[in-house]
C-alpha positions as CSV (number, residue, x, y, z in Angstrom):
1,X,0.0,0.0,0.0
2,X,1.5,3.4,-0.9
3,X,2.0,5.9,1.3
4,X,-0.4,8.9,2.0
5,X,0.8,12.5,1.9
6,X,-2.7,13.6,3.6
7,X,-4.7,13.1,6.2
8,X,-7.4,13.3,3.7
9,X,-6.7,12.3,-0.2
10,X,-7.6,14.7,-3.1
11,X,-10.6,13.5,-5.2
12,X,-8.8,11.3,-8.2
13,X,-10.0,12.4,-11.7
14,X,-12.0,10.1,-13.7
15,X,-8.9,8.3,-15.6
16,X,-6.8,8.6,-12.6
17,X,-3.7,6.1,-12.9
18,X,-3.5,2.3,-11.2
19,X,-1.2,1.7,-8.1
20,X,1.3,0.0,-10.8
21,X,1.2,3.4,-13.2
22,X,1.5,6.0,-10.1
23,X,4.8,3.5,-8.9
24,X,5.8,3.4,-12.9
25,X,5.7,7.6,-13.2
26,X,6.7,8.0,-9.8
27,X,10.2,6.1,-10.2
28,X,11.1,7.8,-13.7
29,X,10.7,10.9,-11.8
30,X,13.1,9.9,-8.9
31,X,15.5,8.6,-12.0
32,X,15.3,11.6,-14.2
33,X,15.9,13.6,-10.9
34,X,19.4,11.7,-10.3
35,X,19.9,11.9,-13.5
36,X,19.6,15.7,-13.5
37,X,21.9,15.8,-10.4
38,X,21.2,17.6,-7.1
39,X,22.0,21.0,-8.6
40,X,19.5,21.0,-11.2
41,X,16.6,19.1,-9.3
42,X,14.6,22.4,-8.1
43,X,15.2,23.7,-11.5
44,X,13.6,20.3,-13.0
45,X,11.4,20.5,-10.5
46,X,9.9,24.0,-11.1
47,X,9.4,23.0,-14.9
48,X,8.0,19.7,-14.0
49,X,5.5,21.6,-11.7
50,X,4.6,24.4,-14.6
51,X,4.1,21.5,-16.9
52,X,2.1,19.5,-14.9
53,X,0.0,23.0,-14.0
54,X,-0.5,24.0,-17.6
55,X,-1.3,20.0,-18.3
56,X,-4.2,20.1,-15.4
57,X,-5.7,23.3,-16.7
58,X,-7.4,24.2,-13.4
59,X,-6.7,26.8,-11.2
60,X,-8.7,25.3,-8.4
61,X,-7.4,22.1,-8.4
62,X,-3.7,23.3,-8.9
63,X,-4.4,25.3,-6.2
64,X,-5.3,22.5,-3.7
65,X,-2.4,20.8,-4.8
66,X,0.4,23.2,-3.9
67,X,-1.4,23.9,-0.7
68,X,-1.7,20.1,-0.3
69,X,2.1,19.7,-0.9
70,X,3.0,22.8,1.2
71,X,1.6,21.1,4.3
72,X,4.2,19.5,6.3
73,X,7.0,20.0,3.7
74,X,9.1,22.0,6.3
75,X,8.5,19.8,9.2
C-alpha cells in the first residue's frame, strides 16, 4: 500500500492512474531527478510543476495541490 501525503486524499479524476502506473511515473521521476543531479533538481522540479500546472488546466485544483504539498514540507 503506498504511502499517503494527507490526512485526507484529493478527489482522483476520472482516468486517474493504477497503483502499478503512479509507482511506474513516480520512479522515472526519482530517475530523471538523479539523473539531472542535485544541482538542477529544483530547476527540474519547477518545470515539471509548470508543466504539470499547464497540463491540469485548473486553477482550483492546482491550487489545492500546492497547498496540499505545502503542508508539512518544512517539518
Amino acid at each position: 500500500m503506498r504511502a499517503r501525503l494527507l490526512d485526507q486524499p484529493i478527489q482522483r479524476m476520472e482516468n486517474a492512474m493504477t497503483d502499478a502506473e503512479l509507482d511506474t511515473v513516480y520512479t522515472r521521476l526519482c530517475k530523471t531527478m538523479t539523473q539531472v543531479g542535485e544541482a538542477n533538481a529544483p530547476m527540474f522540479l519547477a518545470r515539471f510543476a509548470l508543466l504539470a500546472i499547464e497540463k491540469i488546466g485548473d486553477a482550483d485544483a492546482s491550487l489545492k495541490l500546492i497547498e496540499a504539498a505545502g503542508e508539512g514540507a518544512s517539518e
